[in-house]
PDB file of N, H, CA, C and O in Angstrom:
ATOM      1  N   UNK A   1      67.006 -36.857 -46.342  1.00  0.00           N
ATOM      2  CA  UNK A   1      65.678 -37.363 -46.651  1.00  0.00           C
ATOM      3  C   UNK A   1      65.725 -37.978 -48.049  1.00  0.00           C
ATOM      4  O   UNK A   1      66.120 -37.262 -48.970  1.00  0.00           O
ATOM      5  N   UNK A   2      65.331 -39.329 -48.309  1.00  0.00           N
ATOM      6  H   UNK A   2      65.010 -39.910 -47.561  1.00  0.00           H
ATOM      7  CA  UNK A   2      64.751 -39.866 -49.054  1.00  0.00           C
ATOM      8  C   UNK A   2      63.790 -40.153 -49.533  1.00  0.00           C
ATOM      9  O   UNK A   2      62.878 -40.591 -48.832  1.00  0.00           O
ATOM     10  N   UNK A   3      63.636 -39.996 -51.009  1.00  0.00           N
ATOM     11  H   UNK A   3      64.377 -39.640 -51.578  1.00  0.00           H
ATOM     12  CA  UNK A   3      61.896 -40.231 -51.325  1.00  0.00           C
ATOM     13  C   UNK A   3      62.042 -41.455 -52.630  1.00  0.00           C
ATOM     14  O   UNK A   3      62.903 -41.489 -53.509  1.00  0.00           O
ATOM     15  N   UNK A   4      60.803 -42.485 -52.387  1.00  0.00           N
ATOM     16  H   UNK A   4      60.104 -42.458 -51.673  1.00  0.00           H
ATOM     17  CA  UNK A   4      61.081 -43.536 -53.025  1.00  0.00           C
ATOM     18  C   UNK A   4      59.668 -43.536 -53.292  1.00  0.00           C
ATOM     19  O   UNK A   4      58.886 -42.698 -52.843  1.00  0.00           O
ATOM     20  N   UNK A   5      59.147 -45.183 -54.564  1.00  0.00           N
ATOM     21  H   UNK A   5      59.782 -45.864 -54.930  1.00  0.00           H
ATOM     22  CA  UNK A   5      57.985 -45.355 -54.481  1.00  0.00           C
ATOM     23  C   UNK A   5      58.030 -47.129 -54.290  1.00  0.00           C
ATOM     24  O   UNK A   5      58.784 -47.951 -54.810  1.00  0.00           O
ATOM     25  N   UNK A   6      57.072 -47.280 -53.475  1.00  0.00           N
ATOM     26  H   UNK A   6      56.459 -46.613 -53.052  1.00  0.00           H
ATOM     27  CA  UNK A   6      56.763 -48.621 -53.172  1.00  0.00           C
ATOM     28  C   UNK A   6      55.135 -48.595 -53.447  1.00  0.00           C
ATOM     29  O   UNK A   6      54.245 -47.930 -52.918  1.00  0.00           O
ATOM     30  N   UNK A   7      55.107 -49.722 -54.628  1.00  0.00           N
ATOM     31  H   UNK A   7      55.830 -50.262 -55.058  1.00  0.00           H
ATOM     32  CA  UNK A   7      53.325 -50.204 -54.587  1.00  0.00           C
ATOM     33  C   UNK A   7      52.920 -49.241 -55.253  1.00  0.00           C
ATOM     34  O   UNK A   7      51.692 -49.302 -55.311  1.00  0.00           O
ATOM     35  N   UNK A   8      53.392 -48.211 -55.893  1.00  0.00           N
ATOM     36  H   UNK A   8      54.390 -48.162 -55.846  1.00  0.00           H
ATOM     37  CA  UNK A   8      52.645 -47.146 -56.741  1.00  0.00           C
ATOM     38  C   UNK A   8      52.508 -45.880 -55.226  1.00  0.00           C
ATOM     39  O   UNK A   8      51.992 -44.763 -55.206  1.00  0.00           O
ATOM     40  N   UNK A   9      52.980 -46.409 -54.475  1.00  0.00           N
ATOM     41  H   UNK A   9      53.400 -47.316 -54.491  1.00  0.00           H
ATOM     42  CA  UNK A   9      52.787 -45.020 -53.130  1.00  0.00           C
ATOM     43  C   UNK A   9      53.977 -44.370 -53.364  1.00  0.00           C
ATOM     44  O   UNK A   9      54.959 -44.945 -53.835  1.00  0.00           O
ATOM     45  N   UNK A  10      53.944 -43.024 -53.015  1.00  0.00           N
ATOM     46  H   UNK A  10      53.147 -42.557 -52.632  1.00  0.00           H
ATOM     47  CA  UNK A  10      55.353 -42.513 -52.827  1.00  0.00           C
ATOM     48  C   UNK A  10      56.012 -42.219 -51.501  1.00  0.00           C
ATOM     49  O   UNK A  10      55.166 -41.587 -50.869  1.00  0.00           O
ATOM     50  N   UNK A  11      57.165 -42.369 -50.714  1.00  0.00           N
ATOM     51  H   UNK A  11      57.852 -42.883 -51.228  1.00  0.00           H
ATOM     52  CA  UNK A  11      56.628 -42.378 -49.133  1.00  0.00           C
ATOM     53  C   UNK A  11      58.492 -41.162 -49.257  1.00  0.00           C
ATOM     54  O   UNK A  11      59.367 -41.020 -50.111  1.00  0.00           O
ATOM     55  N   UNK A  12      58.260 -40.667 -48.042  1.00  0.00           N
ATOM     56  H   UNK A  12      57.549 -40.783 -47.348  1.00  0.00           H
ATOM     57  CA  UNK A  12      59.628 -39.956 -47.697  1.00  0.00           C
ATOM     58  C   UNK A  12      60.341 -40.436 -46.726  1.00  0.00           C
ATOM     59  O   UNK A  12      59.552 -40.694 -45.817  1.00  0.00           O
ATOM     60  N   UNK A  13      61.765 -40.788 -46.313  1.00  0.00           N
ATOM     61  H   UNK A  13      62.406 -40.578 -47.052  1.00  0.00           H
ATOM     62  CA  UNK A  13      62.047 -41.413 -45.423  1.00  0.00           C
ATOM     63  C   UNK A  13      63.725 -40.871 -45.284  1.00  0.00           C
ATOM     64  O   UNK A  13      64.551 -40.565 -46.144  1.00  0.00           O
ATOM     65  N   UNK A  14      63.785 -40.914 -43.775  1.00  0.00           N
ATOM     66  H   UNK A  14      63.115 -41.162 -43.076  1.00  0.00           H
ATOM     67  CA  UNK A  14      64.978 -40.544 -43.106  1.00  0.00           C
ATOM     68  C   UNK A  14      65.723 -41.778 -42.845  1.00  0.00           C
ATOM     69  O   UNK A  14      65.707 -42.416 -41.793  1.00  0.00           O
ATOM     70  N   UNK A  15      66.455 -42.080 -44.038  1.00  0.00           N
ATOM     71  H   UNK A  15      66.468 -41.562 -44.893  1.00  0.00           H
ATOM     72  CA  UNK A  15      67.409 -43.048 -43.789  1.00  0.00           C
ATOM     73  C   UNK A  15      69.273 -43.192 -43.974  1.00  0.00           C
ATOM     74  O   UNK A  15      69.749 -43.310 -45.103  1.00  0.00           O
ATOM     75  N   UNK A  16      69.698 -43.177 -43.385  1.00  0.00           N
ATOM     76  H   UNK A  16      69.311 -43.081 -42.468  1.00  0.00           H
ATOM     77  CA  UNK A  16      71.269 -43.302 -43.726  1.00  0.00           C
ATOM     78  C   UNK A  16      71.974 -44.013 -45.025  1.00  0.00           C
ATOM     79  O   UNK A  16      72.601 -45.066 -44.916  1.00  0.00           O
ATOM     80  N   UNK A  17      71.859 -43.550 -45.851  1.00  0.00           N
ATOM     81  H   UNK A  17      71.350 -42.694 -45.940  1.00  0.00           H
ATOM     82  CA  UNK A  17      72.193 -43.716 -47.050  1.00  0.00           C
ATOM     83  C   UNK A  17      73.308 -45.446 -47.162  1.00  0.00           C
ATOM     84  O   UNK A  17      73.674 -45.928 -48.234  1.00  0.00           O
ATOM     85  N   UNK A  18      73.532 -45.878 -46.170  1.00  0.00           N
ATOM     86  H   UNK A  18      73.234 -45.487 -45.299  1.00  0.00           H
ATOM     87  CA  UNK A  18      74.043 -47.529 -46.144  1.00  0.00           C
ATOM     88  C   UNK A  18      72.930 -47.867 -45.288  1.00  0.00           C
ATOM     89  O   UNK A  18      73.365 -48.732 -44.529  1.00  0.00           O
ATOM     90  N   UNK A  19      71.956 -47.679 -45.068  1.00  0.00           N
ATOM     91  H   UNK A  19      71.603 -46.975 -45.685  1.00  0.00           H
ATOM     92  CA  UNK A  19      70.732 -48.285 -44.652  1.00  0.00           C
ATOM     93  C   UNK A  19      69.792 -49.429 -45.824  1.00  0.00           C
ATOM     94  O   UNK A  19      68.951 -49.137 -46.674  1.00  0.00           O
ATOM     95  N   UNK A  20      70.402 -50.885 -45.392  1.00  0.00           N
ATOM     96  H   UNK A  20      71.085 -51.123 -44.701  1.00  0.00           H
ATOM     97  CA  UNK A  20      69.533 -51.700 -46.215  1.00  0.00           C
ATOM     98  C   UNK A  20      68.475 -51.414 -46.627  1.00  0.00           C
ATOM     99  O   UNK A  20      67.855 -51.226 -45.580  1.00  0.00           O
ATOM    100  N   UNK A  21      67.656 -51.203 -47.590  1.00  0.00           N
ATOM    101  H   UNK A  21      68.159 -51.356 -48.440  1.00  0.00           H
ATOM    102  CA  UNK A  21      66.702 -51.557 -48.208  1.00  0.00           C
ATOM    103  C   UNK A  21      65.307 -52.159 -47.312  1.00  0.00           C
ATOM    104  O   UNK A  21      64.236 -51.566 -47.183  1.00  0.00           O
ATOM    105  N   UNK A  22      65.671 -53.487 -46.760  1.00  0.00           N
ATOM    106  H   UNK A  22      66.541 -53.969 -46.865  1.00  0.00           H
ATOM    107  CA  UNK A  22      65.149 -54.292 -46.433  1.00  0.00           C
ATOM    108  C   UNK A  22      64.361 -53.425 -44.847  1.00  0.00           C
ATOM    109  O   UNK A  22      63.165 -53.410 -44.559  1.00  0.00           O
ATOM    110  N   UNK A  23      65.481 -52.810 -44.092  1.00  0.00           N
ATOM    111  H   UNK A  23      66.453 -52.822 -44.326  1.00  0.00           H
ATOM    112  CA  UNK A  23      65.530 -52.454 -43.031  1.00  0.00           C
ATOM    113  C   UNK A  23      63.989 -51.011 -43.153  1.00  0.00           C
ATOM    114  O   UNK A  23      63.032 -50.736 -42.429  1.00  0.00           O
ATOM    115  N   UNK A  24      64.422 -50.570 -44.208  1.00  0.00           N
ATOM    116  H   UNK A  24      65.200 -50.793 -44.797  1.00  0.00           H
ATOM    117  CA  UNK A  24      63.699 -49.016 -44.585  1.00  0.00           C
ATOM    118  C   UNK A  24      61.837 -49.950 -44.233  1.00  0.00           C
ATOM    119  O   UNK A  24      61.062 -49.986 -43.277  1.00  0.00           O
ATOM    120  N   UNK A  25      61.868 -50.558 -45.671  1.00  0.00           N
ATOM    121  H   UNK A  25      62.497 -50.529 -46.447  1.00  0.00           H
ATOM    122  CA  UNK A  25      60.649 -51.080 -46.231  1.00  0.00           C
ATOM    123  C   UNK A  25      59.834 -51.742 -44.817  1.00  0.00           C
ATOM    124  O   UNK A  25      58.651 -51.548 -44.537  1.00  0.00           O
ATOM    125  N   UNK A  26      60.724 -52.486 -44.108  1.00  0.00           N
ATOM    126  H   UNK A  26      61.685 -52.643 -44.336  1.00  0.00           H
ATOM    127  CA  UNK A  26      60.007 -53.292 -42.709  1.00  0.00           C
ATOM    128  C   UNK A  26      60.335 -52.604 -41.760  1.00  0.00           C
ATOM    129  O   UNK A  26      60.130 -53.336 -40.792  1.00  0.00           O
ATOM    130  N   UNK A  27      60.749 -51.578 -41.370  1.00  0.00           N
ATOM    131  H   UNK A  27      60.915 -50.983 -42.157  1.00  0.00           H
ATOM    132  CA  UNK A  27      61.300 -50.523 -39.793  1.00  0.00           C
ATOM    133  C   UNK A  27      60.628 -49.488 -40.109  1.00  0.00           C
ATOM    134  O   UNK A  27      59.484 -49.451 -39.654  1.00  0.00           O
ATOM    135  N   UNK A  28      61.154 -48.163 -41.088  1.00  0.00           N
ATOM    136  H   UNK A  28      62.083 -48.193 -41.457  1.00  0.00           H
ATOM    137  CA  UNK A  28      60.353 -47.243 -41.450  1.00  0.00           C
ATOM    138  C   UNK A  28      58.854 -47.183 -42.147  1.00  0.00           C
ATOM    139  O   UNK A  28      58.044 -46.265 -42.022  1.00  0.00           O
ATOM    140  N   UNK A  29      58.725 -48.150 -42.757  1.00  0.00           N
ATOM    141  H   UNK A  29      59.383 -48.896 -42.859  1.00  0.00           H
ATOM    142  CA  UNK A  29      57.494 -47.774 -43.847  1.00  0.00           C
ATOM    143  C   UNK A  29      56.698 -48.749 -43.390  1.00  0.00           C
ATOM    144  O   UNK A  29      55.495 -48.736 -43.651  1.00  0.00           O
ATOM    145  N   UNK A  30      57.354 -49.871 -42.536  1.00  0.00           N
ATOM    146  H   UNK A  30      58.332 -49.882 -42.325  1.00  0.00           H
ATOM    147  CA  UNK A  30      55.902 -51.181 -41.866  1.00  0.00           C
ATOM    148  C   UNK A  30      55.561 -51.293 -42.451  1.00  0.00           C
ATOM    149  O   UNK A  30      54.373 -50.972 -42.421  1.00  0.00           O
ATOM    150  N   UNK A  31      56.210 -51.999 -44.011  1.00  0.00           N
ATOM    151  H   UNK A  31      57.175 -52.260 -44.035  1.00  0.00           H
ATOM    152  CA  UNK A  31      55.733 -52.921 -45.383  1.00  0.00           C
ATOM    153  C   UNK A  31      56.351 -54.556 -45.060  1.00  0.00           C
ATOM    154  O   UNK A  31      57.333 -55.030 -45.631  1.00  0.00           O
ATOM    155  N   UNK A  32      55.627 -55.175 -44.147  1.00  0.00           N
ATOM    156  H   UNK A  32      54.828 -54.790 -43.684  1.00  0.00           H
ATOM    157  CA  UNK A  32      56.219 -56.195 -43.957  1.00  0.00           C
ATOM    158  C   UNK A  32      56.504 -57.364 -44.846  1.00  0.00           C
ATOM    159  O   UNK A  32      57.352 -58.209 -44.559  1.00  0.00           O
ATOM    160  N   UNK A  33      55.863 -57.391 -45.804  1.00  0.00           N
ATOM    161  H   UNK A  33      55.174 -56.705 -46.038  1.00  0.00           H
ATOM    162  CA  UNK A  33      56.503 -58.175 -46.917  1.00  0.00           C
ATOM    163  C   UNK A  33      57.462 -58.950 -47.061  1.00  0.00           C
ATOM    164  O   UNK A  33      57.391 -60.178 -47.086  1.00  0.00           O
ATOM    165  N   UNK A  34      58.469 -58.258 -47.171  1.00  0.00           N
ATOM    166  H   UNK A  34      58.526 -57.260 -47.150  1.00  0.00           H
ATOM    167  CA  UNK A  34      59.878 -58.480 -47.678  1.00  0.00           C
ATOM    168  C   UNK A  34      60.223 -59.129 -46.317  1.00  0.00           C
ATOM    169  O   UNK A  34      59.463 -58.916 -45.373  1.00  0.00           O
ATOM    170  N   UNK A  35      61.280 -59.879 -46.157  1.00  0.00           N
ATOM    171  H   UNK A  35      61.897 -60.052 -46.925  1.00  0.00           H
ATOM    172  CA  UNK A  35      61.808 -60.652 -44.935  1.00  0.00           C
ATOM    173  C   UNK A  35      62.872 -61.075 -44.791  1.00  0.00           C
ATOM    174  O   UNK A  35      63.372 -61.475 -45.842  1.00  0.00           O
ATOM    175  N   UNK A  36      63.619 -61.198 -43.717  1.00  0.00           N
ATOM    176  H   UNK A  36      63.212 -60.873 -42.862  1.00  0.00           H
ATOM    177  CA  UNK A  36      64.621 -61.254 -43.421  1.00  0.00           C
ATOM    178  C   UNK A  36      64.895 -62.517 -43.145  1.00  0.00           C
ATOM    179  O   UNK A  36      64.493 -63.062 -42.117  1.00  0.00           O
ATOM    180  N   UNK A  37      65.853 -63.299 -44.348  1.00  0.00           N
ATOM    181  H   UNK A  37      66.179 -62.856 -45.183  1.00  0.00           H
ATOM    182  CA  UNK A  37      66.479 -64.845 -44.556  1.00  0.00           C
ATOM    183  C   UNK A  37      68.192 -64.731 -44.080  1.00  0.00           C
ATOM    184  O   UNK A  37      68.442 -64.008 -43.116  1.00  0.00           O
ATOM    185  N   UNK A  38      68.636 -65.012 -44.349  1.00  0.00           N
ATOM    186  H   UNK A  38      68.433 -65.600 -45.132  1.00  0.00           H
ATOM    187  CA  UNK A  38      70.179 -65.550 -44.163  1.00  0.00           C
ATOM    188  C   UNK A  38      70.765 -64.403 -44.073  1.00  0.00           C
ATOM    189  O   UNK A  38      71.799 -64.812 -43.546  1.00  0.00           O
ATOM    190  N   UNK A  39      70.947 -63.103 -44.189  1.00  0.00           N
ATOM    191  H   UNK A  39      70.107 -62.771 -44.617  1.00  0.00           H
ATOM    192  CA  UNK A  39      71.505 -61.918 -44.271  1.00  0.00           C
ATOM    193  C   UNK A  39      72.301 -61.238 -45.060  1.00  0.00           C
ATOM    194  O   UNK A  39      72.501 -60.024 -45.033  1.00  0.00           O
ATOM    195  N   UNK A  40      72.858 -62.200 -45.923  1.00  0.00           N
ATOM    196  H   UNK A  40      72.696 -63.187 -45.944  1.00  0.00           H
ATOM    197  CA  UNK A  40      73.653 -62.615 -47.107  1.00  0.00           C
ATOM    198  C   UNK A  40      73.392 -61.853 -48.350  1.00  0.00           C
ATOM    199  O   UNK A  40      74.096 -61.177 -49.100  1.00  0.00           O
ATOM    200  N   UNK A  41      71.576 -62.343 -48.301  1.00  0.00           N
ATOM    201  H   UNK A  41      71.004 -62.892 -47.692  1.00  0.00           H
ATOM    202  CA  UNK A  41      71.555 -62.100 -49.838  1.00  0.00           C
ATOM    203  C   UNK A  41      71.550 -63.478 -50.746  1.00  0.00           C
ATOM    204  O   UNK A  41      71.224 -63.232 -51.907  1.00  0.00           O
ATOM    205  N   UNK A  42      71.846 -64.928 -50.485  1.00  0.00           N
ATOM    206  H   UNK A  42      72.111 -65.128 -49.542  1.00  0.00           H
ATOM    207  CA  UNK A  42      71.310 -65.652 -50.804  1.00  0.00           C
ATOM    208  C   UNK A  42      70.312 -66.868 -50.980  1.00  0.00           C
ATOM    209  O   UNK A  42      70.213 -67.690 -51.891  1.00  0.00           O
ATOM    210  N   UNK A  43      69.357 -66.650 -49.382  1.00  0.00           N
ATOM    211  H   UNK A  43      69.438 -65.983 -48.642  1.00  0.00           H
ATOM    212  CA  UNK A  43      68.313 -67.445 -50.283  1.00  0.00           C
ATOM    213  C   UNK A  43      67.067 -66.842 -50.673  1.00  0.00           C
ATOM    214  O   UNK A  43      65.987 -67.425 -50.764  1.00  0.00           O
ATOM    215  N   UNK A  44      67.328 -65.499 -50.918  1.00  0.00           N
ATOM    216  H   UNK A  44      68.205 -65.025 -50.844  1.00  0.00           H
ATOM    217  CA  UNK A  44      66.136 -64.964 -51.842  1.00  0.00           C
ATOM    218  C   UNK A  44      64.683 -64.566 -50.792  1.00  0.00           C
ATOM    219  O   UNK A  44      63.649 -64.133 -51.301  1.00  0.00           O
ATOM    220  N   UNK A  45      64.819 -64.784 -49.376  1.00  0.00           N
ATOM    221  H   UNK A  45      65.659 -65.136 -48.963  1.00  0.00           H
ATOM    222  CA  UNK A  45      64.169 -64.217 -48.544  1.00  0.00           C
ATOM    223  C   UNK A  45      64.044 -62.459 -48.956  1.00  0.00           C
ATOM    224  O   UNK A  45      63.001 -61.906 -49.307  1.00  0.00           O
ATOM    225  N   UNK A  46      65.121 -61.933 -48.833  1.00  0.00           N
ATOM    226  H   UNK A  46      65.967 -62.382 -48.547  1.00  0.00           H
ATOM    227  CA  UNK A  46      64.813 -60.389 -49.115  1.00  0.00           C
ATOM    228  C   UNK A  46      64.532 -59.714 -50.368  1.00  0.00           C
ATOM    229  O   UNK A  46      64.700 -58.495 -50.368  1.00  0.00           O
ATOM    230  N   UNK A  47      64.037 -60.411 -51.698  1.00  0.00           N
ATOM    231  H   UNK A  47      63.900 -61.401 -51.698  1.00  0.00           H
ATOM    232  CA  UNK A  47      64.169 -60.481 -52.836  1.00  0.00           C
ATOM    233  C   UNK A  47      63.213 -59.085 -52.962  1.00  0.00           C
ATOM    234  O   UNK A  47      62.342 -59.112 -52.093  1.00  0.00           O
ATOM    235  N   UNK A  48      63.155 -58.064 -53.677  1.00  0.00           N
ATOM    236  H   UNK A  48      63.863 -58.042 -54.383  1.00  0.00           H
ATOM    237  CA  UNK A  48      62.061 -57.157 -54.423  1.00  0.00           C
ATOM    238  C   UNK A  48      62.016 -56.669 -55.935  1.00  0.00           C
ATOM    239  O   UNK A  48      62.690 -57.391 -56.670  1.00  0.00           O
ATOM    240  N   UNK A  49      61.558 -55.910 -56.390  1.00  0.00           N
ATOM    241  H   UNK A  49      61.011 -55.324 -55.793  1.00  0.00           H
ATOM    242  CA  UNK A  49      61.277 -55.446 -57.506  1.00  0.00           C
ATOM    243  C   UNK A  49      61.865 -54.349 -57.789  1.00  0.00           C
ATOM    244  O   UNK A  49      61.295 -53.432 -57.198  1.00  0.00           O
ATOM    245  N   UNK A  50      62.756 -53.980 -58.425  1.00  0.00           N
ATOM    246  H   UNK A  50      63.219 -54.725 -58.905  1.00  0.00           H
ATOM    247  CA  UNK A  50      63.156 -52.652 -58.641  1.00  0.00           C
ATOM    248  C   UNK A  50      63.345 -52.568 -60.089  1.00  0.00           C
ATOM    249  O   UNK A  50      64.041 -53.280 -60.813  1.00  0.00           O
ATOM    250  N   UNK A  51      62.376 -51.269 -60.466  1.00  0.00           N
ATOM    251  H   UNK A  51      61.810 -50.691 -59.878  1.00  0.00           H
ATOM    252  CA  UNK A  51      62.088 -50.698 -61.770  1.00  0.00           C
ATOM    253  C   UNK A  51      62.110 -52.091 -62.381  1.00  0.00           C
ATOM    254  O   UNK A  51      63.049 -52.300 -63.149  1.00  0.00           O
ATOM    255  N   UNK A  52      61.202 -53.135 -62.169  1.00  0.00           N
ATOM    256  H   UNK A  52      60.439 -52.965 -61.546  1.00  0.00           H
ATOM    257  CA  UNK A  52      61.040 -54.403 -62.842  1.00  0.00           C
ATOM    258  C   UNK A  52      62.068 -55.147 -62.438  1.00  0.00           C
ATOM    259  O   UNK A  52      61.807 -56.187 -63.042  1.00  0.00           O
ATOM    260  N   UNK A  53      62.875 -55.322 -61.954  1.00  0.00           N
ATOM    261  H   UNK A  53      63.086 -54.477 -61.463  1.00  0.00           H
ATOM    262  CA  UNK A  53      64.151 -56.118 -61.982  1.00  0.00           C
ATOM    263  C   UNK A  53      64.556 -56.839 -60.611  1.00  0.00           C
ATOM    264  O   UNK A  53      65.019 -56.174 -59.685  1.00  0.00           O
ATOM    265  N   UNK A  54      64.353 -58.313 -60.506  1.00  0.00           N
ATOM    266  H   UNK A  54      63.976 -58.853 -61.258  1.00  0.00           H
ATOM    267  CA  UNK A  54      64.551 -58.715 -58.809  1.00  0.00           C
ATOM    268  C   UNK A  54      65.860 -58.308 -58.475  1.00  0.00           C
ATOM    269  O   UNK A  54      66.812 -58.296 -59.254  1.00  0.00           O
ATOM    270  N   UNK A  55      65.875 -57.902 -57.031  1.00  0.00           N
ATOM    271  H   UNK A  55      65.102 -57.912 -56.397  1.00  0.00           H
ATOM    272  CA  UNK A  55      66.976 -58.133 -56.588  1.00  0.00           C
ATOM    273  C   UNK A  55      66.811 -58.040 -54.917  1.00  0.00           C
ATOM    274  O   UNK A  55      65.841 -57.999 -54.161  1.00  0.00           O
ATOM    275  N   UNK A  56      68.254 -58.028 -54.741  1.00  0.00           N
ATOM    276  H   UNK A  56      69.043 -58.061 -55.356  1.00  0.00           H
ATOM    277  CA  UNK A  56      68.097 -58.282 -53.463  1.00  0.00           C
ATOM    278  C   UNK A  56      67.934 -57.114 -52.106  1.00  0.00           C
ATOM    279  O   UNK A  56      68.720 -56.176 -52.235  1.00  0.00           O
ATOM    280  N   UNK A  57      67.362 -57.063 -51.295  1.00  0.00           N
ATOM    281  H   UNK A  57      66.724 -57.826 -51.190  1.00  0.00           H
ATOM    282  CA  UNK A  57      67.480 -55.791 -50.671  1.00  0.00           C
ATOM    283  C   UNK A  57      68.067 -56.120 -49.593  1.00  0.00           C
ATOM    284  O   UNK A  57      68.351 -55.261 -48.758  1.00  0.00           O
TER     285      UNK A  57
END
């Protein structure tokens, strides 16, 4: 079990520790937001915020 915060929420989540990011936020938590571009990682489709800092999920 994982516990993270998205949006100022804090949520708990059963994820496999090489479980994208991307996958958690839009599969587990149905924060559809974030989206799935090239798969890569470069055109900035999956981009978020972490502790201030973009990157890629």
């Amino acid at each position: 079990m994982s516990r993270l915060k998205v949006n100022g929420r804090s949520y708990s989540v059963n994820a496999a520790p090489d479980t994208p990011l991307l996958w958690v936020l839009r599969e587990d938590l149905r924060l559809t937001g974030t989206k799935f571009g090239c798969g890569r990682g470069h055109c900035g489709c999956c981009t978020v915020h972490l502790n201030g800092e973009a990157m890629r999920s």
